[in-house]
Backbone atoms as SQL, in Angstrom:
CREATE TABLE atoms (id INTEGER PRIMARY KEY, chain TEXT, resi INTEGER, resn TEXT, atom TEXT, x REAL, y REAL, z REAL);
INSERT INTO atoms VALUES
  (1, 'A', 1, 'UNK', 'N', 140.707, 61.396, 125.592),
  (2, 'A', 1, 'UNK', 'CA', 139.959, 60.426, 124.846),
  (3, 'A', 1, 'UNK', 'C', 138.470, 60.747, 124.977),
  (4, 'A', 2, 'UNK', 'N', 138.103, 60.592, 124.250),
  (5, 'A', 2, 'UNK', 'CA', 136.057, 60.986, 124.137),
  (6, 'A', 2, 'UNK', 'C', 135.696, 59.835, 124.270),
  (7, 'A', 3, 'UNK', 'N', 134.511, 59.796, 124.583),
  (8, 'A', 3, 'UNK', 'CA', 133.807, 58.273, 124.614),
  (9, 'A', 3, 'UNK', 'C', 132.474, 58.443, 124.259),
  (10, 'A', 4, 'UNK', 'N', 132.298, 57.918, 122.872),
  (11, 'A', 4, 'UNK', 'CA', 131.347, 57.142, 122.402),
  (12, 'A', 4, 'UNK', 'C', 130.072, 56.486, 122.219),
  (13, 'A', 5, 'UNK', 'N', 129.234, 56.883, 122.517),
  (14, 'A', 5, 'UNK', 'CA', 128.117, 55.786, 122.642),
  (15, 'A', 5, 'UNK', 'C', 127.445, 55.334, 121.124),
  (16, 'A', 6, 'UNK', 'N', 127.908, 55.162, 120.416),
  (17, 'A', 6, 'UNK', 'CA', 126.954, 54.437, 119.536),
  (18, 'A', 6, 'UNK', 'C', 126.049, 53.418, 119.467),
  (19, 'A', 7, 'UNK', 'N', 124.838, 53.239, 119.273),
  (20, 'A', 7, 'UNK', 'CA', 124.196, 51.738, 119.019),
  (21, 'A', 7, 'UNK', 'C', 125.032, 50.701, 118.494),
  (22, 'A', 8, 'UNK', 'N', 124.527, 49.773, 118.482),
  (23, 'A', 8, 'UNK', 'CA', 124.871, 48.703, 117.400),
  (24, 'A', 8, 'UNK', 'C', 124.631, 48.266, 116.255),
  (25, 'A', 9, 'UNK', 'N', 125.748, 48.509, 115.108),
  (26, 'A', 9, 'UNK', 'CA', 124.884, 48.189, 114.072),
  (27, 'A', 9, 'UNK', 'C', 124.011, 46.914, 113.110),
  (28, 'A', 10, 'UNK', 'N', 123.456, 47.509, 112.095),
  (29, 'A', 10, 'UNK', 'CA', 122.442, 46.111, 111.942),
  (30, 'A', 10, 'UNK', 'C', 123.593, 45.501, 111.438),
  (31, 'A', 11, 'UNK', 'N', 123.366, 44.099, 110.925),
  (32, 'A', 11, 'UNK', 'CA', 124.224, 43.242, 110.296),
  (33, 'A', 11, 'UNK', 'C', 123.761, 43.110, 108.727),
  (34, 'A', 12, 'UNK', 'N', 122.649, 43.551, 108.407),
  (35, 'A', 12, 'UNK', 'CA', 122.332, 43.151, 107.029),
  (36, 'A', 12, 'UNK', 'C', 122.210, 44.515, 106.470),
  (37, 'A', 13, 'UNK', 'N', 121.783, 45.802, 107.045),
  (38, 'A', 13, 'UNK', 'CA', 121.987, 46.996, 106.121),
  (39, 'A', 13, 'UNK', 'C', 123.012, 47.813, 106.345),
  (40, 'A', 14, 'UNK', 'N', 123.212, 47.729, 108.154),
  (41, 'A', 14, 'UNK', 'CA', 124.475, 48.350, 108.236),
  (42, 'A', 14, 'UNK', 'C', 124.593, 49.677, 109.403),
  (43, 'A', 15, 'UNK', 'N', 122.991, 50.144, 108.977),
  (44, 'A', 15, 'UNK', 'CA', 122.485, 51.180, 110.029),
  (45, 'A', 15, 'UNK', 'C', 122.281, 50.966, 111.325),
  (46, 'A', 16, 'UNK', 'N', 122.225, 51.870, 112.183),
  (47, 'A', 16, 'UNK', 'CA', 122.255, 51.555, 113.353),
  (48, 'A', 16, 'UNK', 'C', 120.593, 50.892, 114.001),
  (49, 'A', 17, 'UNK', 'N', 121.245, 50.052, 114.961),
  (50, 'A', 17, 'UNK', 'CA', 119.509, 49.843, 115.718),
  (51, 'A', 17, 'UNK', 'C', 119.239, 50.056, 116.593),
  (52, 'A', 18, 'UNK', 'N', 118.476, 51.473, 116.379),
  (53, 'A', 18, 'UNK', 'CA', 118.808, 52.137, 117.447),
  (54, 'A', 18, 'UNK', 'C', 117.158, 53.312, 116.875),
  (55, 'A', 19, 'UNK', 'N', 116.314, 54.198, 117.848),
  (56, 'A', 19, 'UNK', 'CA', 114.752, 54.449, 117.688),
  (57, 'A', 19, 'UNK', 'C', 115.322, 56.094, 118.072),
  (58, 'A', 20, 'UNK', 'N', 116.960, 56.503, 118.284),
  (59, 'A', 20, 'UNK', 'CA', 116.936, 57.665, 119.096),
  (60, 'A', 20, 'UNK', 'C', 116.991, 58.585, 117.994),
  (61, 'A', 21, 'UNK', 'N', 116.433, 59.744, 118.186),
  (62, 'A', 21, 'UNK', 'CA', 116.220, 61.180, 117.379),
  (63, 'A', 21, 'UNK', 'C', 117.776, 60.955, 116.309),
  (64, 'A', 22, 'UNK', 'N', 118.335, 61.478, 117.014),
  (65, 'A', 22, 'UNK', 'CA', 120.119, 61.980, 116.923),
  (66, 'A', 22, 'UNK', 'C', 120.708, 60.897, 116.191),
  (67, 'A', 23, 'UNK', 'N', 119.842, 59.576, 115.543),
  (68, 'A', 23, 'UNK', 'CA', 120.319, 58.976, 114.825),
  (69, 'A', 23, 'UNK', 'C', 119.571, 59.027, 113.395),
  (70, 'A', 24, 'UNK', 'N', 118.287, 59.690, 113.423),
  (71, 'A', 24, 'UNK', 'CA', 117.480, 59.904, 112.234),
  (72, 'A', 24, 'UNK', 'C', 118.335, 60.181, 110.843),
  (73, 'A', 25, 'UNK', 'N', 118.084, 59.059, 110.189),
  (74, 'A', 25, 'UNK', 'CA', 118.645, 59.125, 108.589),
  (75, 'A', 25, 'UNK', 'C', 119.789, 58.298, 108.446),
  (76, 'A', 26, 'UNK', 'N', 120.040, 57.150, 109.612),
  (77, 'A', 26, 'UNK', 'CA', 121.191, 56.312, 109.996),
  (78, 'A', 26, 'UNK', 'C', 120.904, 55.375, 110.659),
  (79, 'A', 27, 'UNK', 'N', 119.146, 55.403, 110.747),
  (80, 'A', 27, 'UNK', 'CA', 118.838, 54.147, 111.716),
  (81, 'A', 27, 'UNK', 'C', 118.213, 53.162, 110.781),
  (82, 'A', 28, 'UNK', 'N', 118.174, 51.986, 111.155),
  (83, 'A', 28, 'UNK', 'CA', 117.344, 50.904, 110.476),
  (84, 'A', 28, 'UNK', 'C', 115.884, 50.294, 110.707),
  (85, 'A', 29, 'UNK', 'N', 115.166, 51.007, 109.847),
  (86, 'A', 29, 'UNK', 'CA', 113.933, 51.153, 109.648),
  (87, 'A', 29, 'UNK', 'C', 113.051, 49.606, 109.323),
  (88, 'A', 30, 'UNK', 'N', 113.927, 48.227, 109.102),
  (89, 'A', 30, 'UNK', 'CA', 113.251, 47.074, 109.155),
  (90, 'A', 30, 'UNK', 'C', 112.826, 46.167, 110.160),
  (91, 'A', 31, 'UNK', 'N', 111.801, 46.507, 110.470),
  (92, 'A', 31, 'UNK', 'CA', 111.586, 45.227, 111.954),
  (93, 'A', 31, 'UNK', 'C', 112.446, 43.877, 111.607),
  (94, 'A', 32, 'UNK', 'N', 112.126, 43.509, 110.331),
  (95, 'A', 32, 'UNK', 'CA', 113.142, 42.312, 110.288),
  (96, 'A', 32, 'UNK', 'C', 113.936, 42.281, 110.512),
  (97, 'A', 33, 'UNK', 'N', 114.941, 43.115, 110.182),
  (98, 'A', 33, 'UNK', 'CA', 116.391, 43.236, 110.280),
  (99, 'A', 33, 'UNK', 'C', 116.502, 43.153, 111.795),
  (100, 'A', 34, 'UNK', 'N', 115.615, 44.030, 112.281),
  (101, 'A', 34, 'UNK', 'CA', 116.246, 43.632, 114.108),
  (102, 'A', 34, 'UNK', 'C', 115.868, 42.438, 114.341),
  (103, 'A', 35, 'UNK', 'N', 114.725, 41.967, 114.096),
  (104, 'A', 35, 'UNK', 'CA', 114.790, 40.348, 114.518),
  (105, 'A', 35, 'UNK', 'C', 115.579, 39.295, 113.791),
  (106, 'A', 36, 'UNK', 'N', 116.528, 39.732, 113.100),
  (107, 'A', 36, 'UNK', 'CA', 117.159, 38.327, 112.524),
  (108, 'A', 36, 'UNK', 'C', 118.632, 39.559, 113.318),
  (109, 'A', 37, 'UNK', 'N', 118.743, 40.515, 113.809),
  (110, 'A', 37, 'UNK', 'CA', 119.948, 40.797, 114.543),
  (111, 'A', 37, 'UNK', 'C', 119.589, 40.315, 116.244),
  (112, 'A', 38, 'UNK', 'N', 118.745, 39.978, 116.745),
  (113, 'A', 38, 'UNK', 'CA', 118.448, 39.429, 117.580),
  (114, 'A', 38, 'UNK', 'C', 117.759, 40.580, 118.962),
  (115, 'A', 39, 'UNK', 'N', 117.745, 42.115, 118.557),
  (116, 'A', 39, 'UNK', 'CA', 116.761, 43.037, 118.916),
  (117, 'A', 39, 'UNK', 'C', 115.802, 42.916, 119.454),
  (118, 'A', 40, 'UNK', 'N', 114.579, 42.310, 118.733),
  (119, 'A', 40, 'UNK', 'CA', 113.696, 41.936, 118.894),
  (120, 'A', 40, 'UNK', 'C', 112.468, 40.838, 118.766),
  (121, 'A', 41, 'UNK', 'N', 112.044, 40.541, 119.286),
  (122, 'A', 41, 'UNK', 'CA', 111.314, 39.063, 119.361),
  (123, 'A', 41, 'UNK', 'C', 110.051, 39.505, 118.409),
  (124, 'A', 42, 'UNK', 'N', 109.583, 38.200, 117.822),
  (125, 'A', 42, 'UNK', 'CA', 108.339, 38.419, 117.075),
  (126, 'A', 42, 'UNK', 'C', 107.211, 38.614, 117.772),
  (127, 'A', 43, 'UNK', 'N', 107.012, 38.574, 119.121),
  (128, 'A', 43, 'UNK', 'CA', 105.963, 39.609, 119.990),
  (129, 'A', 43, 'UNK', 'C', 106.102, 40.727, 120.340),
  (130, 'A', 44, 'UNK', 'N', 107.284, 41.691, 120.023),
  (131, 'A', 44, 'UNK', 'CA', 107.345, 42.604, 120.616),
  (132, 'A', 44, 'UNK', 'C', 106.611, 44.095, 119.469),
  (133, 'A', 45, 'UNK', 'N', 105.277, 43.720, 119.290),
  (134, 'A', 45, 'UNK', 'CA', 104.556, 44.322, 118.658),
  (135, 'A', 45, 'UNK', 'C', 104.565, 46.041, 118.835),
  (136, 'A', 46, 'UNK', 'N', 104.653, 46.809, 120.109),
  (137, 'A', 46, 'UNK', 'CA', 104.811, 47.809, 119.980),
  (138, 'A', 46, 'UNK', 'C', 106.223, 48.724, 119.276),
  (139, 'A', 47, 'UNK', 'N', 107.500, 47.898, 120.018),
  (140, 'A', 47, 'UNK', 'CA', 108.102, 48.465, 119.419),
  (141, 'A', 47, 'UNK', 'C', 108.977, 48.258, 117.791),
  (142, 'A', 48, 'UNK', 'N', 108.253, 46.918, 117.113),
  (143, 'A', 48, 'UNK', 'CA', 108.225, 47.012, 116.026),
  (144, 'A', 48, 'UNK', 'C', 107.177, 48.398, 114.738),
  (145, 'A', 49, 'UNK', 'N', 106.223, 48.483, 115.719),
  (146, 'A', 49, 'UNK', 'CA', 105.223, 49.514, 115.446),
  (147, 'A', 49, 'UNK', 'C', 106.012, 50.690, 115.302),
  (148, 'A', 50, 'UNK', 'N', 106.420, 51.007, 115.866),
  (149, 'A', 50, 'UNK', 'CA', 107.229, 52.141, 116.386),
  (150, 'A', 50, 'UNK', 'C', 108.445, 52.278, 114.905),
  (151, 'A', 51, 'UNK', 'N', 109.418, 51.776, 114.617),
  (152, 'A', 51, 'UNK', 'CA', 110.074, 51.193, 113.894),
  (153, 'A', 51, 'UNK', 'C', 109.436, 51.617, 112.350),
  (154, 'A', 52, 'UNK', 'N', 108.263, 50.573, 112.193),
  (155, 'A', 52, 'UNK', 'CA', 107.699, 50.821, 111.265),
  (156, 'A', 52, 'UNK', 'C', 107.524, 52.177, 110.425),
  (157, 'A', 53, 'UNK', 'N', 106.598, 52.509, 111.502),
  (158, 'A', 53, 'UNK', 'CA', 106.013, 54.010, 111.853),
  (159, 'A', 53, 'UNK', 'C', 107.308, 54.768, 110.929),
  (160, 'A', 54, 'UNK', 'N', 108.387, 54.968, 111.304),
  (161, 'A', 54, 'UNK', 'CA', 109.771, 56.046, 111.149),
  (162, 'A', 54, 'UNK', 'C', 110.329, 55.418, 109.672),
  (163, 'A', 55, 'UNK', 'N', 109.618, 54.672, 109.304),
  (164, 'A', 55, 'UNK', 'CA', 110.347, 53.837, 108.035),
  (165, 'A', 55, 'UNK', 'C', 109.987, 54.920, 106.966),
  (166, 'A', 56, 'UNK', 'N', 109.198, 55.838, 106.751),
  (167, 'A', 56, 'UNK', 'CA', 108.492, 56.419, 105.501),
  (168, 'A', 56, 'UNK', 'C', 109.591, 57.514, 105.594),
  (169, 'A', 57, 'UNK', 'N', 109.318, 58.133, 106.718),
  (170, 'A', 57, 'UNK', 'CA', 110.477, 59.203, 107.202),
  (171, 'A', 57, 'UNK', 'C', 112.039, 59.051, 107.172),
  (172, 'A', 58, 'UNK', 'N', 112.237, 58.286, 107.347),
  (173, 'A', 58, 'UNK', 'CA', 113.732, 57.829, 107.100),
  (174, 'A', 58, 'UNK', 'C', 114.139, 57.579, 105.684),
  (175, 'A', 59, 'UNK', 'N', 113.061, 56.800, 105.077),
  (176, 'A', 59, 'UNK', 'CA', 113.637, 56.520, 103.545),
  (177, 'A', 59, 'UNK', 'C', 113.527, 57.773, 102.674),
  (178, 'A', 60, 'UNK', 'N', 112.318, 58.370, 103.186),
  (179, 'A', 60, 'UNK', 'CA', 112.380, 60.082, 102.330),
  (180, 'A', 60, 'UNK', 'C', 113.667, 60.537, 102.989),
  (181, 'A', 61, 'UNK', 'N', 113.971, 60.993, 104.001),
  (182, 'A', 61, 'UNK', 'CA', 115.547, 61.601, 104.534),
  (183, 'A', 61, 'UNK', 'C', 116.636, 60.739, 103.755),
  (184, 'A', 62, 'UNK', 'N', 116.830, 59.887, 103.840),
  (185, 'A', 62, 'UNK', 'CA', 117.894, 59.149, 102.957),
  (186, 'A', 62, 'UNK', 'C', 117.571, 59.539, 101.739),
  (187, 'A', 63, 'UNK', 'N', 116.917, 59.396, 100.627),
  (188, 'A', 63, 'UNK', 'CA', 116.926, 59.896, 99.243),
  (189, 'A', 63, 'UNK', 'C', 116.718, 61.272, 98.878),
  (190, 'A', 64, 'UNK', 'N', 115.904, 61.754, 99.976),
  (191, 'A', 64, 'UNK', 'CA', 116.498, 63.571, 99.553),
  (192, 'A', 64, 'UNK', 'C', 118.137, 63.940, 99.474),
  (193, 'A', 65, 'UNK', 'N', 118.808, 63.403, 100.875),
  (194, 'A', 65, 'UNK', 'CA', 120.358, 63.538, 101.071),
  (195, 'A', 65, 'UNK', 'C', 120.973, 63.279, 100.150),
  (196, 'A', 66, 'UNK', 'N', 120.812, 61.727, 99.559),
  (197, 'A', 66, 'UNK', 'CA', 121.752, 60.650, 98.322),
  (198, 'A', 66, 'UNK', 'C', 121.418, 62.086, 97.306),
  (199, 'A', 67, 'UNK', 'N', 120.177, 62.694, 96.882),
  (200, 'A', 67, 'UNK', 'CA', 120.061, 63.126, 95.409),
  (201, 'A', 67, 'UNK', 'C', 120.982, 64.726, 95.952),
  (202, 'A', 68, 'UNK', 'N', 120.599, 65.496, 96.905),
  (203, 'A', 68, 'UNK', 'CA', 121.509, 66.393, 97.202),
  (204, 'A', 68, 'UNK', 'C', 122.972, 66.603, 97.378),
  (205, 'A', 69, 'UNK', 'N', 123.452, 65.242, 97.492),
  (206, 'A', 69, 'UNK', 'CA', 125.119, 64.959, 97.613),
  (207, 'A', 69, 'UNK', 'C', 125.432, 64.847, 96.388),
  (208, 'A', 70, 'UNK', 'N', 124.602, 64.148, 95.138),
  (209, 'A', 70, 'UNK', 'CA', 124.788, 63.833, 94.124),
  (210, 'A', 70, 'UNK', 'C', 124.752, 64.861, 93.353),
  (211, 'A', 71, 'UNK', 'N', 124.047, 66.353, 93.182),
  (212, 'A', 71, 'UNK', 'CA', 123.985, 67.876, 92.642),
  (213, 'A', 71, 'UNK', 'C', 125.403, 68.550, 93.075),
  (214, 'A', 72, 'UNK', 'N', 125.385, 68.035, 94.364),
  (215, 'A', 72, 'UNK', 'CA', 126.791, 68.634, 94.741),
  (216, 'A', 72, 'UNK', 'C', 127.971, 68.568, 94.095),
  (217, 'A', 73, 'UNK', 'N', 128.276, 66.953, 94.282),
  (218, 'A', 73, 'UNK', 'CA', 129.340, 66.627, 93.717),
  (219, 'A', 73, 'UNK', 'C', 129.645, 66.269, 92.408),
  (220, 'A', 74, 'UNK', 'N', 128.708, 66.398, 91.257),
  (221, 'A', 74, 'UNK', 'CA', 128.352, 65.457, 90.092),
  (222, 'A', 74, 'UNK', 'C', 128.279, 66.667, 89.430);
């Protein structure tokens, strides 16, 4: 049997919440979303920063992938 570690995922997009490398293009890039998953508190200013920060990067990685899967298979 292997074991696992995954984060937990969000509840409203689905992605994980989770800041680690090895999840880049699968993590959830909304501070909100972790604070209404219960993550993080509305003071926890740095590592919403942080979060933020990876949001530009993540949504470009997600729509390069979606349009490259879509040449592929289409």
């Amino acid at each position: 049997m292997i074991a696992t570690n995954k984060p937990d995922r969000c509840p409203i997009c689905g992605y994980y919440l989770t800041t680690l490398a090895e999840f880049a293009g699968s993590r959830c890039v909304d501070p909100g979303h972790w604070q209404a998953a219960g993550a993080l508190s509305p003071r926890d200013y740095f590592p919403m920063a942080q979060i933020a920060s990876q949001a530009s990067v993540e949504y470009h990685h997600r729509v390069t992938n979606q349009n490259s899967l879509k040449s592929i298979c289409c």
